[in-house]
Each structure stands twice: as structure tokens, then as C-alpha cells.
C-alpha positions as a Python dict, from the first residue, in 0.01 Angstrom:
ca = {
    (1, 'X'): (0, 0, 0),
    (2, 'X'): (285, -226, -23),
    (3, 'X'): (211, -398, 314),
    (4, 'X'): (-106, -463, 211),
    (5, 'X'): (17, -632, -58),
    (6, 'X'): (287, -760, 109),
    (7, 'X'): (-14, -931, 372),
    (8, 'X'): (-226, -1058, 79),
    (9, 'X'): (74, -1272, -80),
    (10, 'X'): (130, -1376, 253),
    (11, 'X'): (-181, -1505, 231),
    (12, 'X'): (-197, -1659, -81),
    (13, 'X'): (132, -1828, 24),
    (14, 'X'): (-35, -2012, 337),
    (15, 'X'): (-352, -2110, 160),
    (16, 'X'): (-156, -2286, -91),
    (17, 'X'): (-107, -2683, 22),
    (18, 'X'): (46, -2979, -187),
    (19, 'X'): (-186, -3252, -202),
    (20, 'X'): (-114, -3546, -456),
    (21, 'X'): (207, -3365, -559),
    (22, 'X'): (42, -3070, -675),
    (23, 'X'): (39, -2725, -538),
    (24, 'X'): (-360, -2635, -496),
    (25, 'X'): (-608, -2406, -258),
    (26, 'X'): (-888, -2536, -146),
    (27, 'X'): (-1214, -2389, -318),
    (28, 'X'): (-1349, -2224, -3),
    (29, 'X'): (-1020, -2018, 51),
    (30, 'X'): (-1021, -1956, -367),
    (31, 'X'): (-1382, -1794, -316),
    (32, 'X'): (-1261, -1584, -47),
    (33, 'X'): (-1002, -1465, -265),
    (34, 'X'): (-1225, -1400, -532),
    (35, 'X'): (-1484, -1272, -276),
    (36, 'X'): (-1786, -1493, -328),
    (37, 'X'): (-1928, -1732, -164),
    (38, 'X'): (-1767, -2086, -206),
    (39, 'X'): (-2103, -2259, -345),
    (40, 'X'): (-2118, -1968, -609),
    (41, 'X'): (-1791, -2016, -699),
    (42, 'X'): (-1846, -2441, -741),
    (43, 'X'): (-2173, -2363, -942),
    (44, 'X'): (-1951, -2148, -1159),
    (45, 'X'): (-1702, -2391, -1214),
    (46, 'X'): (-1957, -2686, -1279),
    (47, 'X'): (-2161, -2443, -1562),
    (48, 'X'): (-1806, -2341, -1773),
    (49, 'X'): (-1621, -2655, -1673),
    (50, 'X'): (-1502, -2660, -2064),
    (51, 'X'): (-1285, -2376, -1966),
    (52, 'X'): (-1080, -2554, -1710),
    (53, 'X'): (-859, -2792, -1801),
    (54, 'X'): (-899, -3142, -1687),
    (55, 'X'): (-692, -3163, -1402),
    (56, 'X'): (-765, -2800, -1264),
    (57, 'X'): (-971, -2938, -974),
    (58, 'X'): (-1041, -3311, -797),
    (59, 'X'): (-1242, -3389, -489),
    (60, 'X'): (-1044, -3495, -211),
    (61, 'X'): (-1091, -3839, -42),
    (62, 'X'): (-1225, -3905, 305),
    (63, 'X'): (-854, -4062, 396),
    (64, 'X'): (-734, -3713, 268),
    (65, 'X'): (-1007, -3476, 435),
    (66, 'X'): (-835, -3495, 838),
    (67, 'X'): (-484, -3413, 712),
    (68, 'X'): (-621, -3085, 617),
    (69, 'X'): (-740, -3024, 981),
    (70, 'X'): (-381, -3065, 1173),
}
């Protein structure tokens, strides 16, 4: 049990990146966390956006988007 949890903070740890000085996950490794798909989880986000505080999400730029990819 404790490996496993051991592996899934491991995991956590590597999906988190620092973009814009802030520590974030992309939304597509979020819904695999949360085990949905990642449209569901953007549609969910979009309908209760008054729960989230302003800054909890942004769109990255195109300039932005290929640093993800090395």
C-alpha cells in the first residue's frame, strides 16, 4: 500500500511544471488524476467557473505550447 502511494506522489510530483512562475498541471494530466476524461473535466470547470478563483487556470500561448514537448 505504501508503494503505491509512494508511485502516485511520484506522479503527481512529475506532472507538476512551473510555467509563468507558478507551479501548475496541465488539465489533461489533472483529468487523469481525477479519472475523467480531459473535455469532461474543461466542461466542468467552464459550468462552476465561480468556484475557482481567478487565476486557478490560463490557456497557454502558442510560444509556450513546444516547451512542453522537450
Amino acid at each position: 500500500m505504501a508503494e503505491q502511494s509512494l508511485a502516485a506522489v511520484q506522479r503527481i510530483e512529475r506532472a507538476i511544471l512551473v510555467l509563468r512562475g507558478h507551479r501548475v498541471m496541465l488539465d489533461a494530466d489533472l483529468a487523469m488524476l481525477y479519472g475523467v476524461a480531459t473535455k469532461a473535466l474543461n466542461q466542468a470547470v467552464r459550468r462552476n467557473r465561480a468556484r475557482f478563483p481567478p487565476d486557478f487556470m490560463f490557456q497557454l500561448t502558442a510560444e509556450e505550447t513546444p516547451d512542453l514537448l522537450t
